[in-house]
N, C-alpha and C positions, 0 to 999 in steps of 0.2 A: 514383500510380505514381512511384518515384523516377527518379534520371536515370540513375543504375548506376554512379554515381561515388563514393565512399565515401572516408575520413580513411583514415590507415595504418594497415595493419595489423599485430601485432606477436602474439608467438608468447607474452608474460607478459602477464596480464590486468594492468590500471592502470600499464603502462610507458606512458613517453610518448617522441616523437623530437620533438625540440625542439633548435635551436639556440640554445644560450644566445652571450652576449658572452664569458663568458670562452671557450667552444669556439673561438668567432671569431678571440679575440684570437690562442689559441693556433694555429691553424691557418695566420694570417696569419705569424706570428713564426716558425715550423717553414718556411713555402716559404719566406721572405724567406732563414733562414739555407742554407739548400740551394743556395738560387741564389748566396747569398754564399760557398760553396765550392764551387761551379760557376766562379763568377769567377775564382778565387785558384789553385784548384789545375789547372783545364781547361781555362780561356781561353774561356769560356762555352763552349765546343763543344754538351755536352747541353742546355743554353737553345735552342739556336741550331735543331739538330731537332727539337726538340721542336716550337719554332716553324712551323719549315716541315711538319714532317706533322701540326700543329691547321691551315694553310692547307690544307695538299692535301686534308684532310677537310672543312674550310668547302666548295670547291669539289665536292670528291665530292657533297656534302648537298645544294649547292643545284643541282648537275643533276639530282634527282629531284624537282625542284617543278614 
């Protein structure tokens, strides 16, 4: 009997979800330049809550353990 846990499932036979390096690279370079016009034109402000509502959800998460 298996454990009921199974690889991804996807809707085209022989697709696969795979993170390649170049998805990485470009995914890293796309936030990087965002924040870098976060900086320039906003004064980081959207960083800034962003920030604080991923803390108030760390806290939200870890009062339900």
């Amino acid at each position: 009997m298996g454990s009921g846990i199974s690889g991804p499932t996807t809707t085209h036979p022989g697709a696969q979800c795979v993170m390649t390096n170049q998805i990485a690279i470009f995914l890293f370079l796309f936030l990087a330049v965002l924040l870098g016009i976060d900086v320039v034109f906003n004064d980081s402000a959207t960083f800034l809550l962003f920030a604080k509502k991923f803390f108030e959800l760390i806290e939200w998460v870890a009062f339900w353990r």
